[in-house]
BATI-290389 format. One record per residue (C-alpha): z, x, y. Coordinates in steps of 0.001 Angstrom, whole numbers, plus 500000, padded with zeros to 6 digits. Layout:
// BATI-290389
ZXY ...
***
This chain:
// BATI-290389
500000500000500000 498942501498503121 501555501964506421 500196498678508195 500525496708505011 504050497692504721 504653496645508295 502972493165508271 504763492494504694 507996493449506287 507609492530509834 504874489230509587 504452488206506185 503378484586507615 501001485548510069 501486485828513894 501607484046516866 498239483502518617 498987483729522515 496665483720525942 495533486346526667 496334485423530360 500229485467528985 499927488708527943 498070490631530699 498590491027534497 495577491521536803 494899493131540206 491869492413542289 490349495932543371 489660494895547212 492150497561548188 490475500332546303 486702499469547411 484899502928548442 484205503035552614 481375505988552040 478214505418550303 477900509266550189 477797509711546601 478278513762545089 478877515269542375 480833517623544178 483218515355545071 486510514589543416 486942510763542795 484751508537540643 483763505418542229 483592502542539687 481359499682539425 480288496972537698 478427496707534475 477000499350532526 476215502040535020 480516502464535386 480483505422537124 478343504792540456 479053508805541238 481871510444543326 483601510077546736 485816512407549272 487768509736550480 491725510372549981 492906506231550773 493171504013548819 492783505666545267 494046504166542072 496070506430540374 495195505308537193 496016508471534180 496531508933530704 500468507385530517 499344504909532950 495726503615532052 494535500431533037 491838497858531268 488631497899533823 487025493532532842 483398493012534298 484460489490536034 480153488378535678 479857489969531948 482855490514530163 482719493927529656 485553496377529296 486083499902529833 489132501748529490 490030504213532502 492676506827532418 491729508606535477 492126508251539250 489011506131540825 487994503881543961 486037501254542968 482441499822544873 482399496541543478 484957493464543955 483181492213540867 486083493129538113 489436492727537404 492001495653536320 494217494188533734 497564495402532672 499754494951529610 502596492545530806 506132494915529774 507502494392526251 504580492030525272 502008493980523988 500275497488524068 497414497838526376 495262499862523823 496292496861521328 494600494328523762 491557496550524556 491098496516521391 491518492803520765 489231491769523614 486323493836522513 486594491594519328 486107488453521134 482555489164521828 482229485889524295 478772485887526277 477453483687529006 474590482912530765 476592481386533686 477185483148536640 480798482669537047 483763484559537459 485201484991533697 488520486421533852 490242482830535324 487659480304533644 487727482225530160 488933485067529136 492398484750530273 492370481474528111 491501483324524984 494319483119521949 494706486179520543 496514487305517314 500217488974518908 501692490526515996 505233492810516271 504868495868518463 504937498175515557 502136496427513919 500223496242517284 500597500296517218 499559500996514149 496352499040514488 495895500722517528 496218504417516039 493661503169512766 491161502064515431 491781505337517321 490952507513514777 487670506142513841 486732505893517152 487986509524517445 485470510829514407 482760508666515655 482888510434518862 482960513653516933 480083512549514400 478059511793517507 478918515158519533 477473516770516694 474143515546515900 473916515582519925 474416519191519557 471868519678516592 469430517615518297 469706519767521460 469542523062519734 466604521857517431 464936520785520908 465300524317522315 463718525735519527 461033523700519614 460590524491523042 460910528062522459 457839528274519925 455773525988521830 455676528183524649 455569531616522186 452718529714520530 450356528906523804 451345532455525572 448652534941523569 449407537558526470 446870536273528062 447376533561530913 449192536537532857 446189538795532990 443231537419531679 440221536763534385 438795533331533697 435617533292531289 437050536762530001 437802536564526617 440541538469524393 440649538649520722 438467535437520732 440500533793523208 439187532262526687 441166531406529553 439507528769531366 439907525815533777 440573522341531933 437472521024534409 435211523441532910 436564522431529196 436329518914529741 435862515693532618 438904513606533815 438528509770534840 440946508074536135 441954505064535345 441433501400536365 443520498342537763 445582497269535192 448883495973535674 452293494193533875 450615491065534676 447904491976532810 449157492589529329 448145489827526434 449976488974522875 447043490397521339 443506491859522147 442243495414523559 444533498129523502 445539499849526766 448472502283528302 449957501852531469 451012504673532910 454350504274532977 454736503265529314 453520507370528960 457289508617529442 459180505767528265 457453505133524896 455216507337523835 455506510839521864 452704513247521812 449927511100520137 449732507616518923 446919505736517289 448518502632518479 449203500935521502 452638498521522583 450594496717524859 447330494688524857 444383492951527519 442128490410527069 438672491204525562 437325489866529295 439645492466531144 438870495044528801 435034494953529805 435341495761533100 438654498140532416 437888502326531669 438591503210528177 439630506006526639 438187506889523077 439554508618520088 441199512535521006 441036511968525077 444230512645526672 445820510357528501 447792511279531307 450356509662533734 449546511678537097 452261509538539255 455971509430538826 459029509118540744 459710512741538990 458573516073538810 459383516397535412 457225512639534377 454187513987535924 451215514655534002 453407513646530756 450742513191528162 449618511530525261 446679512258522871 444918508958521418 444632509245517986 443433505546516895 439777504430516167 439328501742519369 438279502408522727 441687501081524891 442064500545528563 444210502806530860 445232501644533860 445681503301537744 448206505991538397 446757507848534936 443464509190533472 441879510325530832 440660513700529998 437749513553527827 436921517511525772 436202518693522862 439703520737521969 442081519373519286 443087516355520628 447026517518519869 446109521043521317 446110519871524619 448861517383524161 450989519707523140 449766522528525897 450679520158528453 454307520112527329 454647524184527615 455937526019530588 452711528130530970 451274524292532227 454190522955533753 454029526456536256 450813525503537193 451149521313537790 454092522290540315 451581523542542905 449444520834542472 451892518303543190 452279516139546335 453837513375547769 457659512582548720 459558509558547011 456589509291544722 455428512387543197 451133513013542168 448731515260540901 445075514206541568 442417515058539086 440602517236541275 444029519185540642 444128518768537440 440734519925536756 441636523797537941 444426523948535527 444131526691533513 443763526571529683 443971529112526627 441026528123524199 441474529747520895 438481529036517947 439351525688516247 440957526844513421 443725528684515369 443921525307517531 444873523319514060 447294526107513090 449478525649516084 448782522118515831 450462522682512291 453220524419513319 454471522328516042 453624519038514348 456814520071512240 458880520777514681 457909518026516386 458795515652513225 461665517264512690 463421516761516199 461659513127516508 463540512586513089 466986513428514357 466331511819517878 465759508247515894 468434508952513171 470703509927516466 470842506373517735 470862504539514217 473911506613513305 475486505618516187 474448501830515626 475912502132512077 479207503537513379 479521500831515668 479249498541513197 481687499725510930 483755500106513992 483312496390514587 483881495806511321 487342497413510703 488402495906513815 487488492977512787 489329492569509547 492466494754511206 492713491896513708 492280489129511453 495938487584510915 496846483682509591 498180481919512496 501983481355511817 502174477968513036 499832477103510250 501913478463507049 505168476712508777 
***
């Protein structure tokens, strides 16, 4: 018999008394906390709390009006539109009135017990209201003994404790695999020769030359959001480049009518498709090598470079650092950041015969499978943890209501 079984047999052995939550808790409105500044650093010292899933707006100078929240006195942070919860143990100022900060009323219950508890409630609304006085604090949840309530809280603890771990370290793999990945890429495309070689000289059968010379850039046509069909012609939008796709794809998430697609540029199988605005230095010219059999549209704000390379040769050249060096003096703009094609077009390439194309191809398709592999397993292990998480807290929390074996 495990430790909490011994406590509810000898402390609860008919169940527990089911209580509101509102009985249980005190709350403080955060008016007297709200952030003055909207100067946001990371240099600063205090974290300024909002609202919903961002939490941590960034930090502020300010000195008044701080809540000196810390690890013996924590405090519950309750989303008052969603219902979310976040546990702080830290000092903040808050930008938002939209929460309330609860606390465990004295000798009732442990505040880590009812953190624990609410997050098993899992009560969702579409109603814009405030939730804490119209719901949650209505809630009847399970109140068994205080030593019960603590060990519950230390079994939850721990598994939260090795998820955390579990998840630090395929974080860590994934990162180092990432580097590596990066490292060859770049040994891969260097050949000694993009620091010396003239263009149109060539150096153990390799030529240095412009990617305008190698092959033509169009640039996409007007397609937009609005656009997009259930089923139909293929096409990327440009922003889809770096928030869905990889390196290749023979597939597309999106799709236009056949009567769009008519009067929409297409890219064909092994052009390169390229995203030449972004809000980002980094996001421009990400790229993505089509790989499937139908002509698809692309719309404005990318092109397509049409050559006659391996298609994932030049995907994968435009992820190296010898290509990023060069895009950064080709880009302009302020808030939004572009390369034009023009640009793009004097970019310089290293043009091995085929065969040594595929090899690298080869190579860095592995790597590239490898890290892709642990970046999806990354999330689903998390997923899974949560679960089980959700799981044992669901079964630790499930007591008989004592009024009901009276």
């Amino acid at each position: 018999m495990s430790r909490l079984d011994e406590l509810i047999q000898e402390l609860c052995p008919n169940g527990v008394e089911f209580i509101a939550i509102g009985e249980v808790a005190d709350y403080e409105q955060p008016s007297k906390y709200i952030v003055n500044s909207t100067d946001y650093n990371d240099n600063f010292e205090t974290p300024v709390l909002t609202a919903g899933q961002s939490f941590i707006l960034g930090y502020t100078d300010e000195t008044d009006g701080i809540y000196e929240a810390s690890k013996d006195n924590p405090v519950i942070i309750f989303d008052d539109f969603t219902g979310a919860l976040k546990w702080v143990d830290f000092p903040f100022k808050v930008k938002s009135s939209a929460m309330k900060m609860l606390k465990a009323k004295p000798k009732k219950t442990i505040l880590r017990y009812l953190f624990h508890v609410m997050g098993n409630i899992g009560f969702t609304s579409s109603e814009h209201k405030r939730l804490w006085i119209s719901v949650y604090s209505a809630f009847e949840i399970p109140l068994p003994p205080l030593e019960v309530q603590s060990e519950i809280v230390r079994i939850l603890d721990n598994f939260t404790e090795l998820t955390a771990e579990l998840t630090a370290e395929l974080t860590a793999e994934l990162t180092a695999r990432k580097k590596q990945y990066e490292h060859y890429r770049n040994k891969l495309f260097s050949f000694n020769v993009l620091n010396y070689a003239a263009v149109g000289n060539s150096l153990n059968n390799i030529v240095v030359m412009p990617l305008g010379e190698v092959g033509i850039f169009t640039r996409g046509s007007g397609l937009q959001k609005k656009d997009f069909t259930q089923t139909g012609v293929g096409c990327i939008h440009y922003g889809q480049i770096y928030t869905h796709y990889g390196t290749y794809a023979n597939r597309t998430k999106t799709f236009v009518s056949q009567e769009f697609a008519k009067k929409a540029r297409k890219a064909k199988h092994g052009d390169l498709i390229i995203a030449t605005t972004s809000e980002n230095d980094e996001d421009v010219c990400k790229a993505v090598a089509w790989l499937g059999d139908e002509d698809i549209a692309i719309s404005s704000d990318a092109c397509f470079y049409a050559h006659s390379l391996e298609p994932k040769y030049v995907a994968y050249y435009f992820q190296t650092e010898q290509f990023q060096k060069q895009k950064r003096g080709f880009i302009t703009g302020t808030k939004v950041r572009r390369v034009n094609t023009s640009d793009l077009a004097n970019i310089k390439i290293p043009v091995p015969p085929i065969e040594e194309q595929r090899r690298i191809v080869s190579i860095l398709d592995k790597f590239d499978m490898l890290t892709t592999s642990i970046s999806e397993g990354l999330p689903k292990e998390i997923e899974l943890r949560r679960k089980q998480y959700e799981y044992y807290r669901n079964q630790l929390l499930s007591f008989p209501d004592n009024k009901a074996t009276a």
